[in-house]
C-alpha positions as CSV (number, residue, x, y, z in Angstrom):
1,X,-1.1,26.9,35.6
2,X,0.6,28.5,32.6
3,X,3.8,29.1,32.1
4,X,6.2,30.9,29.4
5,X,9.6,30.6,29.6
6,X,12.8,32.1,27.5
7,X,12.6,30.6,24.8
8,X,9.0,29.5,24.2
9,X,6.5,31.1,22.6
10,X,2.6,31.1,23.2
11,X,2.0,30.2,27.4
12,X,1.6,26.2,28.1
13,X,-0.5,25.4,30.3
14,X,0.1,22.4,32.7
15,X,-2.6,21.8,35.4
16,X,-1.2,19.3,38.0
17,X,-4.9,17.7,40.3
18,X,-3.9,17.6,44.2
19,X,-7.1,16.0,44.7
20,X,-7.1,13.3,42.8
21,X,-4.5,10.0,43.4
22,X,-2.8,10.0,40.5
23,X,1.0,11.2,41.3
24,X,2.5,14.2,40.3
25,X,5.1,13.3,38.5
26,X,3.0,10.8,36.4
27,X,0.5,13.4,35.4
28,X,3.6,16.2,34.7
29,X,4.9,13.6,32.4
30,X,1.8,13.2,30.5
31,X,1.2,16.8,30.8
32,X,5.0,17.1,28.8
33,X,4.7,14.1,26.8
34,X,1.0,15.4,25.4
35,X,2.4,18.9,24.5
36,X,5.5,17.6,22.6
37,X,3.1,14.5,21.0
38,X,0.7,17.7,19.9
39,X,3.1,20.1,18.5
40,X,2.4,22.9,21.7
41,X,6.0,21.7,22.2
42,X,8.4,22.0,19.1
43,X,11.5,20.4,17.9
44,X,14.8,21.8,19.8
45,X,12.3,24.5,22.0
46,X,14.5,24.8,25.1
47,X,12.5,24.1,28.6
48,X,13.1,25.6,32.2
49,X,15.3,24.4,34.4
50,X,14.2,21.6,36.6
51,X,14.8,24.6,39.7
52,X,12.7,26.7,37.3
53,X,10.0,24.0,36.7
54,X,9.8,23.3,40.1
55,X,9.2,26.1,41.5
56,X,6.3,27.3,39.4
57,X,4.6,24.6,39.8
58,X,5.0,24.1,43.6
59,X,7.3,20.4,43.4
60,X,10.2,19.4,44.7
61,X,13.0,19.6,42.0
62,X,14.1,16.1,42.4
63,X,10.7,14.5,41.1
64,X,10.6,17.3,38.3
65,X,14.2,15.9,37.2
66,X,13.5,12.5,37.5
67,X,10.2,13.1,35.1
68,X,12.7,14.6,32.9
69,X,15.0,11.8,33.1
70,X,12.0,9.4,31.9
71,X,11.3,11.5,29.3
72,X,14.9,11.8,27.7
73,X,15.1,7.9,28.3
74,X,11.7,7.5,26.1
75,X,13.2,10.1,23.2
76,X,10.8,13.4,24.1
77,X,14.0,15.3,25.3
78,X,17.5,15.5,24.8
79,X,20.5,16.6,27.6
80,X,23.6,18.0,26.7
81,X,26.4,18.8,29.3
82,X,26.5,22.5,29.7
83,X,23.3,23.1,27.5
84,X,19.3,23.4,28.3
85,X,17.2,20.5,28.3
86,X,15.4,20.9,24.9
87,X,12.6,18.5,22.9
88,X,14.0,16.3,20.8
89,X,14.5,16.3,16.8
90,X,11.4,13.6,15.2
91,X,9.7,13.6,18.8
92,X,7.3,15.9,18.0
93,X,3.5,15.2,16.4
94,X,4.3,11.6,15.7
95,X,7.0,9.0,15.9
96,X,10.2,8.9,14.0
97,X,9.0,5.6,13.0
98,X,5.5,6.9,11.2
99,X,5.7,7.4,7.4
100,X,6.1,11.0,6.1
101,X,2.9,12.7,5.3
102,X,1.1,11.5,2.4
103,X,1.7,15.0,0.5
104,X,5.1,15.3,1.3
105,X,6.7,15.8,-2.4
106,X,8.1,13.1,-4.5
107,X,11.4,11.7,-3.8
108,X,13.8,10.6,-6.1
109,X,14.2,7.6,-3.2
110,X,13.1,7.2,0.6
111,X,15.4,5.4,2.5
112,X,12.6,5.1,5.4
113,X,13.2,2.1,7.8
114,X,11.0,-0.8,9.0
115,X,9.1,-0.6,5.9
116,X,8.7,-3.9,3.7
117,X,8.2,-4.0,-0.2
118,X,4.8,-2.8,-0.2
119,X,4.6,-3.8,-4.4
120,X,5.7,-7.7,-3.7
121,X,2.4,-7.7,-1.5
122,X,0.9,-11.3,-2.7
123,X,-2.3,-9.5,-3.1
124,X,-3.4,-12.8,-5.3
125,X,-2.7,-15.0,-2.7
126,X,-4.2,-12.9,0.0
127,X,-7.5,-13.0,-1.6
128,X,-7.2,-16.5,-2.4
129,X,-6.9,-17.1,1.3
130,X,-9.6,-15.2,2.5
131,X,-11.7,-16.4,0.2
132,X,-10.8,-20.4,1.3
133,X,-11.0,-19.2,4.9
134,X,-14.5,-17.8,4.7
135,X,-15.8,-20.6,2.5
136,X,-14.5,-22.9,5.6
137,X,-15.6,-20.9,8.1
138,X,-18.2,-22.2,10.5
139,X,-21.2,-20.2,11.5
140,X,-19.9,-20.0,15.1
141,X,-16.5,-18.4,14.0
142,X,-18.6,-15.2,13.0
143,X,-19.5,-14.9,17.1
144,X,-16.8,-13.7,19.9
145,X,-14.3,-15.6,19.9
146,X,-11.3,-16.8,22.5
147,X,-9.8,-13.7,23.0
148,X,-6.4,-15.5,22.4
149,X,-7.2,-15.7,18.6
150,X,-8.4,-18.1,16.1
151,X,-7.7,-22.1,17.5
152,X,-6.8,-23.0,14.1
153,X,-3.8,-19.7,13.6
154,X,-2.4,-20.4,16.9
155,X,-2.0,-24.3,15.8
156,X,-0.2,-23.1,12.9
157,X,1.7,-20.6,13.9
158,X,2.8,-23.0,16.5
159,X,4.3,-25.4,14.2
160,X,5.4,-22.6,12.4
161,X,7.6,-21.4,14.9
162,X,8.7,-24.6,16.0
163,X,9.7,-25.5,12.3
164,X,11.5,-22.1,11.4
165,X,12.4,-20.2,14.7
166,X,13.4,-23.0,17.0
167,X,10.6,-21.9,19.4
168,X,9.4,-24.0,22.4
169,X,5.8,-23.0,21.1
170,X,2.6,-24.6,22.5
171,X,-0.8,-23.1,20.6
172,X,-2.8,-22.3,24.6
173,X,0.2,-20.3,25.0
174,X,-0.2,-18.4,22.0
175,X,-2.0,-14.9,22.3
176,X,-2.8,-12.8,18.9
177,X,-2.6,-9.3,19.1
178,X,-2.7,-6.2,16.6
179,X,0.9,-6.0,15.4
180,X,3.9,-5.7,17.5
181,X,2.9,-2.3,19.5
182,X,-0.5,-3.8,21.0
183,X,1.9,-6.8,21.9
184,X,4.0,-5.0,24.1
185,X,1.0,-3.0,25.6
186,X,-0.5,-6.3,27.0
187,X,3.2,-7.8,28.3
188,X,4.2,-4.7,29.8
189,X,1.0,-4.5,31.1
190,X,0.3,-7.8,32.9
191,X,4.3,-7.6,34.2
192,X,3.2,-4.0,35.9
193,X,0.1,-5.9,37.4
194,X,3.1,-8.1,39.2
195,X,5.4,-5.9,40.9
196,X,7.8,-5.0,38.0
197,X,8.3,-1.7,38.3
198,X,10.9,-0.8,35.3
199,X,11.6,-2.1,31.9
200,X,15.2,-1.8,30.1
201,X,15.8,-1.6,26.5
202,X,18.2,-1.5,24.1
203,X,19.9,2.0,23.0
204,X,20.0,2.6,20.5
205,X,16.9,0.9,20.1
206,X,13.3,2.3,19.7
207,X,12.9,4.5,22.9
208,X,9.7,6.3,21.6
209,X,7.6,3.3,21.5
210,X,9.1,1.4,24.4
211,X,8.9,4.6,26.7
212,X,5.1,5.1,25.8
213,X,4.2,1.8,26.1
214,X,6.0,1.9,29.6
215,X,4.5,5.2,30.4
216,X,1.1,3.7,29.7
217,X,1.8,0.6,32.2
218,X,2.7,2.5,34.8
219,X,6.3,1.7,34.0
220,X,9.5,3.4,34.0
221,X,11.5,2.7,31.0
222,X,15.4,2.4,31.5
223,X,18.4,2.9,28.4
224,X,20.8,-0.4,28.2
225,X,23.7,-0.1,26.0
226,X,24.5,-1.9,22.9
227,X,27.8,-3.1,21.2
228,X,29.0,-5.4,18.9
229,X,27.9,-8.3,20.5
230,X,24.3,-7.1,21.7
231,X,22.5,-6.0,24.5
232,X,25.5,-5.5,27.4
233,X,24.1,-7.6,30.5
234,X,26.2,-6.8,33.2
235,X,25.0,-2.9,32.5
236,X,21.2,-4.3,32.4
237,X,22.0,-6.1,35.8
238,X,22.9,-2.8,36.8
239,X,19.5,-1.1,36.2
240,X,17.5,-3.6,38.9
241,X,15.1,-3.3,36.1
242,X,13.1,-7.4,36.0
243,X,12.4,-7.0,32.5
244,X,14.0,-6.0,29.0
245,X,13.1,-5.7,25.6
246,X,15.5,-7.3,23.0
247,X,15.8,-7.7,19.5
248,X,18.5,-10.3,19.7
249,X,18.1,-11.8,15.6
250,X,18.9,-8.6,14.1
251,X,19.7,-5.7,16.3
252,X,17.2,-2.7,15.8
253,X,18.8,-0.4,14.3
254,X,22.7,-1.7,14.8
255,X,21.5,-4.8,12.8
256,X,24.2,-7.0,14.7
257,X,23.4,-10.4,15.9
258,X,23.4,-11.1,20.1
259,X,26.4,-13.4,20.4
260,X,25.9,-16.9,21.5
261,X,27.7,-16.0,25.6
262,X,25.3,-13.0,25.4
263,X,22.7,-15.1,25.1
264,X,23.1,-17.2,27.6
265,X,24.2,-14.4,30.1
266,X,20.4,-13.0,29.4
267,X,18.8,-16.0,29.9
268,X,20.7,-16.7,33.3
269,X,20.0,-12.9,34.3
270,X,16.4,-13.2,34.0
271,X,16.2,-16.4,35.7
272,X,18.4,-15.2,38.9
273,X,16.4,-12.1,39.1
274,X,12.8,-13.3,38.3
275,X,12.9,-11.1,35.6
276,X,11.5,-11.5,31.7
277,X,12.9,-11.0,28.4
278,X,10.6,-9.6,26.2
279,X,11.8,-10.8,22.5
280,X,11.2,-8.6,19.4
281,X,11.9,-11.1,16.6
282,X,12.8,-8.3,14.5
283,X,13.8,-9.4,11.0
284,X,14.4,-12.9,11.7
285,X,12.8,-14.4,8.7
286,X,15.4,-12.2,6.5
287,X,18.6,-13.7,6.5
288,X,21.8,-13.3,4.1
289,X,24.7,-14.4,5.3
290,X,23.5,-18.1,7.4
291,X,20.4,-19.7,8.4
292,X,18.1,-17.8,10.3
293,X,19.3,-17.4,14.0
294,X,16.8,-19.6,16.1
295,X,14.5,-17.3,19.0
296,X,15.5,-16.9,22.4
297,X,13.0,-18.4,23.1
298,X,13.9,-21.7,22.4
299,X,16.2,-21.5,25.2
300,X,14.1,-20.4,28.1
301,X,10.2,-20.1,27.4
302,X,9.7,-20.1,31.1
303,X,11.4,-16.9,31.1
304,X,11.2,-15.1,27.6
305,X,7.8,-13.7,25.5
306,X,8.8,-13.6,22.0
307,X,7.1,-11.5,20.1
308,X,6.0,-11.6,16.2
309,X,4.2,-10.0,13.4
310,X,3.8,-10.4,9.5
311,X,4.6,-6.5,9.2
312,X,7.6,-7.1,7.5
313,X,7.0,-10.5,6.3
314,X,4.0,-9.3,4.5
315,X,2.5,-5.7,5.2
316,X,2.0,-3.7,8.3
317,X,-1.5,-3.0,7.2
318,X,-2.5,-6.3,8.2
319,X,-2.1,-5.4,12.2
320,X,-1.1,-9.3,12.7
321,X,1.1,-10.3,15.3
322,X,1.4,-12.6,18.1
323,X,2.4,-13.5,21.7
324,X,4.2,-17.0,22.9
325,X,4.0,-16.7,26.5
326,X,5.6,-18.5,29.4
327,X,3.4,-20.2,31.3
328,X,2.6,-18.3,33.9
329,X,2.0,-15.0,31.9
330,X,-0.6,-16.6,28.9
331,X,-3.8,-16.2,30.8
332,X,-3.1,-12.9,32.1
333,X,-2.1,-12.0,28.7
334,X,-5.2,-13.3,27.3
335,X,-7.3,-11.5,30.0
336,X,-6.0,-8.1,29.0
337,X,-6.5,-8.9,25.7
338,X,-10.2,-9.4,25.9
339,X,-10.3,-6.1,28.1
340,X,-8.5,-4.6,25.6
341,X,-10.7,-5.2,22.3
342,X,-12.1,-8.8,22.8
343,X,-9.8,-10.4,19.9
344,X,-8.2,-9.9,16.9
345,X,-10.6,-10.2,13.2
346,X,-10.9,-13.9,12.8
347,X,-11.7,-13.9,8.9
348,X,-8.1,-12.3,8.9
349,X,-6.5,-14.9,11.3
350,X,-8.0,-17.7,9.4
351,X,-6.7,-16.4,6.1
352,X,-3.4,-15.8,7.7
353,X,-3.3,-19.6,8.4
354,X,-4.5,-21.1,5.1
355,X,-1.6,-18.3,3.7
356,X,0.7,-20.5,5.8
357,X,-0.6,-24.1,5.7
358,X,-0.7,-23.7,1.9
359,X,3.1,-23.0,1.5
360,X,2.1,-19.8,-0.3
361,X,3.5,-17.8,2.9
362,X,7.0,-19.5,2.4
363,X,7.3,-18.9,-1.6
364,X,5.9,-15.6,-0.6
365,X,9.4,-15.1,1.8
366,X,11.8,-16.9,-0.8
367,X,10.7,-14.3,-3.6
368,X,11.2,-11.1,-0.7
369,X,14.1,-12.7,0.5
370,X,15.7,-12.5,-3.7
371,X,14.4,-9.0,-4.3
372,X,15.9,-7.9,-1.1
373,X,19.2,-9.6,-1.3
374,X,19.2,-7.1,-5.0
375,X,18.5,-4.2,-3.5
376,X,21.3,-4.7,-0.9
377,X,23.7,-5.4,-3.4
378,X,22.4,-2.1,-5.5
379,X,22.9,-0.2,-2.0
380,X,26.5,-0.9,-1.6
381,X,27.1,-0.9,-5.2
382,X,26.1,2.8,-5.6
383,X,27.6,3.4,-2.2
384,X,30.9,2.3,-3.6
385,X,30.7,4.2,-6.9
386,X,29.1,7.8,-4.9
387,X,30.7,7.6,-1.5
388,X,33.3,5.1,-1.8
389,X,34.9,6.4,2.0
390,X,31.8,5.5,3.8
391,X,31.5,2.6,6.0
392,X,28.2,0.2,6.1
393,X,27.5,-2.3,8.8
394,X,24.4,-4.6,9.7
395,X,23.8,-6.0,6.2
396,X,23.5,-9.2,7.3
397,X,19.7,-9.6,7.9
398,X,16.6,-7.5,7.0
399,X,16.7,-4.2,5.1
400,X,18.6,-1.6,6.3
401,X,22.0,-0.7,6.6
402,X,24.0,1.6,8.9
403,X,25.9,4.2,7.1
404,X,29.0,5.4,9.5
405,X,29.7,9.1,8.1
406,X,32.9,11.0,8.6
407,X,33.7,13.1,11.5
408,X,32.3,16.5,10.8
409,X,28.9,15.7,9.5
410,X,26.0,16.5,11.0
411,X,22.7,14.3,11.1
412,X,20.3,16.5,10.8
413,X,22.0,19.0,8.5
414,X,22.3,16.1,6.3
415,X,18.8,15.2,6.1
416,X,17.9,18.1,5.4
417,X,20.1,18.5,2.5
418,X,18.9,15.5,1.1
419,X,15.3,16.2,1.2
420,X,16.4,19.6,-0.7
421,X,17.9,16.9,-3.8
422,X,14.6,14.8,-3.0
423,X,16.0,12.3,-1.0
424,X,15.1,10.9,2.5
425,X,17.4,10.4,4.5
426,X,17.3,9.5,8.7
427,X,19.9,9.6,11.2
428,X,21.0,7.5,13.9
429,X,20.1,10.0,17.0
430,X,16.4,9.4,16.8
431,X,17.0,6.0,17.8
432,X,19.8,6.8,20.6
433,X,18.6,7.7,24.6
434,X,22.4,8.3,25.2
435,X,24.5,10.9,23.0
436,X,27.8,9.5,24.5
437,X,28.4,8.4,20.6
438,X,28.9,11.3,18.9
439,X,29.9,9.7,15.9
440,X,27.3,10.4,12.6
441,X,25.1,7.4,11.1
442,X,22.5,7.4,8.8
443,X,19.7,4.0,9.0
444,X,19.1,3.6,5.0
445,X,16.2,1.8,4.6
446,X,16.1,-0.2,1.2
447,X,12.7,-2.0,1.6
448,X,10.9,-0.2,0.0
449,X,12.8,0.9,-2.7
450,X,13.6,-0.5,-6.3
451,X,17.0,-1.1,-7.4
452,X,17.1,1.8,-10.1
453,X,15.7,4.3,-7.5
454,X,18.4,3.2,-4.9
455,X,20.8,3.5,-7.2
456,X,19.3,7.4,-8.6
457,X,19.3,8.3,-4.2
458,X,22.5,7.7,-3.5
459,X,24.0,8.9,-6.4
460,X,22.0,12.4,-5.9
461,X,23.5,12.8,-2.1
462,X,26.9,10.5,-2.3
463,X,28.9,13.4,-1.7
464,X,26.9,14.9,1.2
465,X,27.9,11.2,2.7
466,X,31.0,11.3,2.1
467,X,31.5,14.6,3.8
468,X,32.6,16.0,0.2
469,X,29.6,19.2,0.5
């Protein structure tokens, strides 16, 4: 039916189908999560009361606040004591994680996270793989393949990750997939065949793409808080949920590292409940301070499904990633997998391995892991110099840093006073679930920026960091 409430402008229509099986409070959170995805829902447009909701639409107003609940846990809405339930700021059209539109103006610098340094892309190399890869390439590689990828990628990428992550990797129990998003579609997908009902995740964390991911499973998607040590267990105990999504080598977005007793507190969860950790291996080849820290994985591979790509290591346009599965989750994994699209490009996977087996991907990561190590030095050189009072943490892997901004500044004014001196800027909240932490932070991104233009940002917008305008 359609409904206009205060607030709101044109009617939206939400249809809810009695006759069908799907449940109501599954298709009103599609119905939601579609019109906030399209734009019919805008940025901080306030939406009824769950009484109101409810009684348009003929529900009881406990379902209608749980479907709000799943949505505020998956970033769609936000909740403030005393306040309407509104959409939330970067939910709308497309992910906070998406790149600005390709005619957005010129900045002086984007500080946009999660992107890698698109110019170091060892184009050279890359065609020099393929190239190798299709001259090898038997006839029969040109047909349907094993829908768990190319035999001779997973062999290398086993020894790969045994070599430089520590894994407990065996190539049947590898599965590739199309970058990390597709990944977590088939795990959360086979765990909802089983009877896993929820999935926890960090916050702040990513709760756009783990909530639609969950959504899409069947799944309900539950907020975990993070401090300085990681993930906190006892509160994912808490949850009941019997399965959890982690980025333990460098914290997404925090950036902190999960300590050694968190570790092992996860790993003895997941086995006492009969639950899985679901490892991101966020930025683990990028490492500044120490050696890499090895995958969870390597501690309980009966229990954990790491997770990898080469988005950061080499481009996200490659859509390469990979599963290492416990053994009781690779053939359903695999199975979903050939559902899904039948496999992953092979003359990609077989370049991917000559890349590897040729030591070109490893002088490839020595020459990021120099240009990045400069541009972090240029960040909190220029941060000294422009906004000498403001605080940076998780510099110690990857590339980004979390700015801690003084009390009084607001997130989103701030972005949009940077964009004004052509500067992007992003704040913390779109990564948060919970607004308990009402302190300001800004995620700067350094990536995909050169020295001189990181240096030209910050200097353009110190003072707004610093509080000083």
């Amino acid at each position: 039916m359609p409904l206009q409430w205060a607030g709101s402008s044109p009617e939206l229509l939400l249809v809810l189908d009695r006759t069908g099986g799907r449940p109501l409070r599954a298709q009103l959170e599609h119905r939601l999560r579609d019109a906030i995805r399209t734009g019919r829902l805008q940025a901080g447009e306030r939406l009824p009361s769950s009484r109101e909701l409810a009684r348009a639409l003929g529900l009881s107003r406990g379902l209608v606040q749980e479907c709000y609940a799943q949505l505020q846990a998956e970033g769609y809405l936000v909740t403030r004591a005393g306040s309407a339930t509104r959409v939330a700021a970067g939910a709308v059209a497309v992910p906070a994680v998406v790149c600005p539109p390709a005619q957005a103006p010129r900045l002086i610098a984007d500080f946009r996270w999660g992107v890698p340094d698109l110019n170091s892309f060892p184009v050279d190399d890359w065609l020099w793989a393929t190239r190798e890869a299709a001259r090898a390439m038997p006839t029969a590689a040109l047909d349907y393949g094993d829908p768990r990828g190319s035999a001779a990628l997973r062999e290398v990428l086993a020894g790969y990750l045994r070599r430089v992550r520590a894994a407990v990797a065996d190539p049947e129990r590898i599965v590739v997939c199309n970058g990390y998003a597709q990944g977590l579609s088939l795990v959360l997908r086979v765990l909802a065949d089983g009877d896993v009902r929820s999935v926890a995740f960090e916050d702040p964390g990513s709760p756009a793409v783990i909530g639609a991911a969950a959504a899409a499973a069947g799944l309900s998607a539950v907020p975990v808080p993070v401090d300085e040590h990681g993930v906190d267990v006892r509160a994912l105990a808490a949850t009941r949920a019997r399965a959890v999504v982690v980025t333990p080598a460098h914290q997404w977005p925090t950036g902190v590292v999960l300590a050694a007793e968190r570790r092992l507190a996860l790993i003895e969860w997941a086995r006492r409940c009969d639950a899985f950790v679901i490892e991101d291996d966020y930025d683990a080849e990028f490492r500044y301070d120490r050696e890499p820290v090895g995958a969870l994985q390597g501690l309980a591979p009966d229990r954990v499904i790491s997770i990898g790509t080469v988005s950061k290591s080499l481009a996200p346009a490659l859509r390469i990633g990979w599963l290492l599965c416990p053994p009781a989750l690779a053939e359903p994994v695999a199975q979903h997998k050939q559902l899904s699209d039948r496999g992953s490009p092979t003359l990609d996977q077989l370049a991917l391995s000559r890349l590897i087996e040729s030591g070109r991907f490893d002088r490839h990561l020595r020459r990021s892991r120099a240009t990045y190590t400069a541009r972090r030095a240029a960040l909190l050189d220029a941060l000294a110099a422009h906004a000498p009072g403001v605080a940076v943490t998780g510099l110690a892997a990857g590339f980004h840093a979390v700015a801690h901004l003084p009390a009084g500044v607001d997130e989103h004014r701030l972005a949009t006073a940077a964009r004004e001196r052509s500067v992007g800027l992003y704040g913390m909240s779109r990564c948060r679930v919970s607004h308990a932490d009402t302190s300001a932070q800004c995620v700067l991104g350094f990536g995909n920026v050169g020295e001189r233009a990181i240096t030209k940002g910050i200097a353009a917008v110190g003072d707004l960091l610093a509080g000083r305008s």
